[in-house]
C-alpha positions in Angstrom: 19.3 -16.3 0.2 16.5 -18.6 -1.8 16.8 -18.9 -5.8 14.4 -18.5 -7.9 14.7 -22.6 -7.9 14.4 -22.9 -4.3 10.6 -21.9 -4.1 8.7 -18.8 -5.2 7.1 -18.5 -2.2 11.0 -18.1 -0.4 11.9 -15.7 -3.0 8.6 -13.4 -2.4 8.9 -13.2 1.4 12.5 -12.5 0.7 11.3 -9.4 -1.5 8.6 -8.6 1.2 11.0 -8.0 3.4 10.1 -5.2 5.5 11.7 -2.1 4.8 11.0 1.8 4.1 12.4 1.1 0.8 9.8 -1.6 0.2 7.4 0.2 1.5 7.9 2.9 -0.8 8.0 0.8 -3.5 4.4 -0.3 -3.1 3.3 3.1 -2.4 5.0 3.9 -6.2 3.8 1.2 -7.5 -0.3 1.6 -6.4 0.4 5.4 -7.5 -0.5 6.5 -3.8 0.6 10.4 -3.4 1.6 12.1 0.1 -0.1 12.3 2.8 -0.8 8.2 1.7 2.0 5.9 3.1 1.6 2.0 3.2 3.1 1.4 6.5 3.0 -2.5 6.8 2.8 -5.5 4.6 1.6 -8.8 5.2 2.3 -12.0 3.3 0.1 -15.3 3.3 1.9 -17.7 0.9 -0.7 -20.9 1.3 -3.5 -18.2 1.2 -1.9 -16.4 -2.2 -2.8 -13.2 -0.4 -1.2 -9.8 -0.1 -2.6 -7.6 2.6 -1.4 -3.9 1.9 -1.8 -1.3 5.1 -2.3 2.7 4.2 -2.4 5.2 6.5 -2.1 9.0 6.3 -0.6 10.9 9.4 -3.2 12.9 11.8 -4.1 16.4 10.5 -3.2 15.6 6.6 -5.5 17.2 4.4 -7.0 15.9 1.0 -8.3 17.3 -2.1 -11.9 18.0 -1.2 -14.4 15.6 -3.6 -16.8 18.4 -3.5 -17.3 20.6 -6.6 -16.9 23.7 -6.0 -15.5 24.0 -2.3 -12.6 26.7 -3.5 -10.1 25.2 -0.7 -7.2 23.9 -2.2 -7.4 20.9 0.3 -9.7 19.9 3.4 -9.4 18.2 6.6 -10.0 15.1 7.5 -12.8 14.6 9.6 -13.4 10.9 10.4 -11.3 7.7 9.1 -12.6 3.9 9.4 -10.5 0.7 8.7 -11.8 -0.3 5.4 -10.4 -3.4 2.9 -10.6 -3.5 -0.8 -9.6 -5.9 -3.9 -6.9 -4.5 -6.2 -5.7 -6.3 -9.2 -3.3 -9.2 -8.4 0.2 -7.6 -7.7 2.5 -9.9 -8.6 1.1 -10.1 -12.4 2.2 -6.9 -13.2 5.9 -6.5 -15.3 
């Protein structure tokens, strides 16, 4: 098991471990509600990157974004692979 003298990078993949109970706690801590589930985690050390990977299972539904609609959630009808910058992770308390 690495110490917190033995490296930070050691100790981070040690934390990135994965498992569902990782995975849930980055899915708490990005404030991602059901159907959302981050279902893989990737860790670059040298790079300083963090690759997070969502997914919602097939048939979910989602508040609609239209005004007005009157259904209390709507189908998906199309998904892409898209990538976006969140705030550094790791800074947080």
């Amino acid at each position: 098991m690495p110490t917190a003298g033995g490296g930070s990078h050691e100790l981070i993949d040690c934390c990135l471990a994965m498992t569902s109970g990782n995975l849930d706690l980055f899915k708490m801590a990005l404030g991602l509600e059901d159907p959302w589930k981050v279902t893989r985690t990737d860790f670059n050390p040298d790079g300083g990157r963090l690759d997070l990977y969502l997914d919602f299972p097939r048939g979910a539904r989602f508040s609609c974004p239209v005004d007005g609609c009157g259904q209390k959630a709507c189908p998906v009808h199309d998904a892409e692979d898209k990538q976006w910058r969140h705030l550094d992770f790791f800074q947080h308390e």
